[in-house]
Structure formats: C-alpha cells, structure tokens
C-alpha positions, 0 to 999 in steps of 0.5 A, a space after each residue: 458525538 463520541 468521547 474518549 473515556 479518560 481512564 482508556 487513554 494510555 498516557 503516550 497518547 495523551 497531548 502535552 497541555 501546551 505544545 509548539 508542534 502538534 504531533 502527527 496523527 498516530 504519535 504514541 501508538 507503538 506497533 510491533 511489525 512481525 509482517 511479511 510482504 503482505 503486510 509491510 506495507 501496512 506497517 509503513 502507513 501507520 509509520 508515515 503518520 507517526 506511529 512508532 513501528 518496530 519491524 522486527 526481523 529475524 537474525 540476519 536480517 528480513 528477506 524482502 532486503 533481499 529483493 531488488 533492484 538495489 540501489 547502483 546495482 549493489 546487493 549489500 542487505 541495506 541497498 534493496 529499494 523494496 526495503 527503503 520504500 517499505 520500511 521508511 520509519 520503522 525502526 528495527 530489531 533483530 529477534 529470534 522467535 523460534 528461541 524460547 529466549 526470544 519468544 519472552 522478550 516479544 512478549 515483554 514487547 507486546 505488554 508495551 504495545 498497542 498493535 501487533 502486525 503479522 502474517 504468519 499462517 493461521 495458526 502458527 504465532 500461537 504454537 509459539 505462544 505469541 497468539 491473540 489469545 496469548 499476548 492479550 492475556 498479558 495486554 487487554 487493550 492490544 490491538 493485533 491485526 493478522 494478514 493471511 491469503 483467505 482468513 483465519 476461517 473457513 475450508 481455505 485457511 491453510 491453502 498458501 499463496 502468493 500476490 498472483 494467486 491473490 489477485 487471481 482468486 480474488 476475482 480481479 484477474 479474470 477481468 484484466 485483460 483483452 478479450 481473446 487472450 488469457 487474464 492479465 495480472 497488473 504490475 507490481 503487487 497489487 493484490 498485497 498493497 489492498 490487503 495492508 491498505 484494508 488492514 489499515 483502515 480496520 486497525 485504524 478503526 479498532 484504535 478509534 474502538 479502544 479509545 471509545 472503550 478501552 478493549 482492543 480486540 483481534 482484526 483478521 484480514 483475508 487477501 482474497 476478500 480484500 480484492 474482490 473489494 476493488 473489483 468495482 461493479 463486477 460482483 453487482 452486476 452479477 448479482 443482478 444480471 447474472 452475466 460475468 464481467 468480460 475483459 475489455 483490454 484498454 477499456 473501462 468495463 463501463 465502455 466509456 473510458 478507453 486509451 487510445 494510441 497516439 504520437 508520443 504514447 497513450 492517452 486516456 479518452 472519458 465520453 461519459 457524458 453527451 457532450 464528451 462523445 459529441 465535442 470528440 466527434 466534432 473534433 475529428 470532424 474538424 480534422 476530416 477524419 470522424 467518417 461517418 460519426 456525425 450521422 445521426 445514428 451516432 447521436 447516442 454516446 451508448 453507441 460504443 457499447 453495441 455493435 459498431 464498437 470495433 468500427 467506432 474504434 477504429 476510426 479514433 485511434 485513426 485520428 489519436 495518432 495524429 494528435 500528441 497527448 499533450 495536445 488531446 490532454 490540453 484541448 480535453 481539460 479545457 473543454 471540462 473533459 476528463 482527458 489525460 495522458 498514460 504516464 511512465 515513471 520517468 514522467 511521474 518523477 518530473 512531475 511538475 505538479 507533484 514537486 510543487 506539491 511536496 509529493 516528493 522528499 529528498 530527505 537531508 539524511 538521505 544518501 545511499 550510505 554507500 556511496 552517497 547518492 540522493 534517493 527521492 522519496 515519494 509521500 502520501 497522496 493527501 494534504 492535511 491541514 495539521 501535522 499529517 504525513 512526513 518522512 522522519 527517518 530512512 528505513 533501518 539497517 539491520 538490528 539498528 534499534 537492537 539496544 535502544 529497545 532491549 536495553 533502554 525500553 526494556 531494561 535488559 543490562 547490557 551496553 551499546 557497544 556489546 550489542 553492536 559486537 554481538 558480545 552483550 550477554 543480555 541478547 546475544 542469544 536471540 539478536 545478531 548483533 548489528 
C-alpha cells in the first residue's frame, strides 16, 4: 500500500478533522488553465471534480467564446455553447502574457499552483519566461502539463495542426469510412477530447506522484499518440499480420457489429456470439425472410467475414426495415443480445434513463443571462459513492475573477469597483477590466 509523506501534502489538500461534507475528489488542487481547444477540455474534467481552475484568457476574452452555436442565436462573448459546456467551474482572469507586467503576475500565480495547462507550440511559454523550467524554479511540486499536435520532441514538434490533421494522422481516419470511398472524420473534435482525456489521466497520475514523494515533474501530451491509442486492434493487427485495417462503413471492423436501417432509423446488430447470429436468422426466419440463412453452410457466424458477406447483408437490411428499433432493441436485450438503437440528440436529451440517473442538471443559477432561458447541463458518465462530479458554477464571463484573484489571493491593492471600470491601477495594464 502506498502512503503519502505527511511533509508532501500542501495544507489545501489536507481534510478537516471533522466535516458534514466530504469534499469532491481534486478539492484544493488549483490549476491555471492557459490551454486552448486542445486543451480545454482537460481543464473542465479536473473543474467537475473539484479542483480550482483558472482559466486564464487573454484581454478580451478567449476566442472559443467566439465559436457557435450561441445560445437564441446571439453572438454576445458569453452566449457561445462551445464556451458554457467547456468552461462549467472555471473561474476566469483576464491576463496579458505578451506584457512583462503580466508575465510577473502568472509567475506569481504559478507559486501558488499545483498544475499548469497549456498548449501553446513548443517552445513558446519559455521565450516568455513561463516554461517548465522556469516556473519550477519558483515552484518544485508544480505539475505542468503541455498539449501539442506531436509532442515536444522529435522531427515533427513544430509541424502545426488542427483535430482533422489529428485525427487523420493519428491513424484513426483512414479507417472510418466506407470502402470505396475517401476516410471519414467523425463529428465534433474527436481527436482534441482524447488528447485532454489522456492529459487527465497522466496529471492526475503525477498528483497521486507528487503525493507519494512530494516532486511534481513536466507531463507532455502529443495529440497524434493520443488517437493512435483508440485505433482499437488497428495497429496490432499490423503488427502481427502485416495487412492494413480497411474501412468497413457501417460495420465493426471485427465483422460482427453492424447498423442496419430500419423503419424509424438505424439500429445496432452485435452477432458476436453463436447464438446472436442463430437467434437472428430464426427471426427472419420466423418472418419468412431469412432466405437462405438456415442451410447449413450458414451455421458458423464467421461466415460474414468471407465471401457471402454482401449477400448476408443484403437480406438483414431487407428484413431491418420491416421491424422498428424499438421492436429489434426490445426483442435483443430480452434475448441477452447487445442490440440497441443509433440515437439523435433529441432522443439523448429525453433520455428517460439518463434523467433518472442525474446525468443531466438544470442548474438553479442557470439561465441565459440574457434572457433567462434554462440551459441543460449534461454530467459526468459515472457514479461515485462519495462526493464525485458536480456542477457547482456555470462558466465564467470575462475577467469575472479578475479582482478575487489579483487582489484577494494575490494581494495587489486595488479595489472591486476599479477592477470592474478597468480604473484600478494595481491591473489595469495587463486586465481588460470586466
């Protein structure tokens, strides 16, 4: 069993003697979130759980506030969804790192730190006097955690990119798809929700390091090795036999998982096992339209990888589009079967089953602050028994910690009032006032 050493623990992270609320899991772990899209959503995992993030933007605000949709079709910088589903309790200060002015007070900030978030190219933080090795110099236990298209290493460090480059060059691309036609990207940004989700898991190891031994040390998150990691059995296969994974359009690539078309949309169809393909081919059967699926040759469910594939196919799309999803869904699960229907996003949203749960929250403070419109939260997709997820605060407007930090945590004199009218004297040089 591994112990902490008690002289490794900051005092924020130790637990009150006595408490009537357990704290959630990253409570007193403050992280200074400089990341951009790569990263943000690394920043909101570690929020959700309790650690004190500060997203720090640039004066004026962070662009993704400029990316819709936005809330009634308003483009205010605090109405964009991007921003409210990645930024949920953050707090927020304006600062200008390109000011020497501003790179003191991140400093400052970063002595008070645990972990630092950034995406910025290799390199660049450390022209500035903000790199790993310049902020653990002021900071020995800071974590600090850099996203980047391919690491900070090797021929390709300072190629740029995007979540299509990502994902293409990642390997996952070239095999999403149909197999007459070009790869496929899949929708959203994929390929920037794995890497924060890798750079979670490795900060979140680095804390569980630095409280076994007090060091925190520099974690480097390259986005391309962070798909190539959720291609599956792509790259062993290869490795073993030598043959590139193909595309295989709406099927698994291992054969047995496929969506079919049915009356009211599309439903998945796993034959995985003996009795998945048999209990199948009865139904059809059952329906008159299995063909000729219960002659012996049929017997082995690997059939559907040979050469009778198109033609197997053929006839259970034939039948699929008799049924509903409901009706192949509800006769599957009660048969053991991992069958299920292709949702939209309105069908998520009225989910029976995820509200039940309290997957999502309609938080008391939610409204759209312009005009007072609910918006719906969506959570974290576990249960803890102890104090886990939670949506404590809506994400930040602009600069809306400004004060709080620089002045209250910081200890620059000023007052509220002048940091809201960009008239305070101890930060109006490197805040834009909100």
């Amino acid at each position: 069993m591994l112990t902490c050493k008690e002289n490794s623990v900051p005092e924020r992270l130790k637990l009150p003697e006595s408490s009537s609320e357990l704290p959630q899991p990253l409570t007193g772990i403050r992280v200074l979130d400089l990341s951009g899209d790569l990263g943000v959503y690394c920043g909101k995992l570690m929020a959700d759980v309790g650690a004190d993030v500060i997203k720090v933007e640039p004066p004026g605000g962070d662009d993704m506030r400029r990316i819709g949709p936005f809330v009634d079709d308003a483009e205010p910088l605090e109405n964009s969804i991007h921003w409210r589903h990645y930024n949920t309790n953050k707090r927020s200060i304006t600062l200008d790192i390109e000011a020497d002015a501003g790179v003191g007070l991140l400093q400052r900030l970063a002595a008070t730190a645990d972990v630092v978030l950034e995406s910025f190219s290799p390199g660049y933080l450390a022209t500035k006097g903000l790199g790993y090795d310049d902020l653990v110099g002021i900071n020995p236990g800071l974590i600090y955690a850099s996203l980047t298209p391919f690491g900070q290493t090797g021929p390709y460090r300072d190629y740029k990119s995007s979540d299509l480059v990502g994902f293409a060059m990642g390997g996952y691309m070239y095999v999403t798809g149909w197999p007459d036609a070009p790869p496929n990207k899949l929708w959203g940004l994929q390929a920037y929700q794995t890497t924060s989700n890798r750079a979670f898991i490795g900060i979140l190891i680095a804390v569980y390091h630095r409280l076994a031994t007090g060091q925190g040390q520099y974690v480097d998150v390259s986005m391309q090795e962070a798909v190539a990691t959720t291609t599956e059995h792509v790259n062993t296969a290869y490795n073993y036999t030598g043959e590139s994974a193909v595309r295989c359009g709406f099927r698994h690539g291992g054969q047995f998982v496929a969506t079919w078309q049915c009356q009211d949309g599309y439903v998945s169809i796993t034959t995985n096992t003996a009795k998945a393909w048999d209990d199948l081919r009865a139904w059809m059967d059952r329906d008159g339209m299995a063909g000729d699926l219960m002659e012996e040759q049929y017997n082995d469910r690997f059939i559907l990888r040979g050469e009778s594939g198109a033609h197997i196919e053929e006839l259970i799309e034939a039948w699929t589009r008799i049924h509903t999803r409901a009706e192949i869904t509800e006769w599957g699960q009660a048969n053991h079967h991992p069958w299920g229907p292709v949702s939209t996003a309105a069908e998520l949203l009225g989910f029976e089953q995820h509200w039940e749960r309290g997957f999502y929250s309609i938080p008391s403070d939610g409204s759209n602050p312009t005009d007072g419109q609910k918006l719906v939260y969506p959570g974290a997709p576990y249960k803890m028994s102890e104090n886990g997820w939670r949506l404590n605060s809506l994400s930040p407007e602009i600069g809306q910690h400004n004060w709080q930090v620089f002045c209250e945590e910081l200890g620059l004199t000023g007052t509220k009032e002048g940091c809201a009218t960009a008239d305070c004297g101890a930060c109006s040089i490197i805040v834009d006032g909100r």
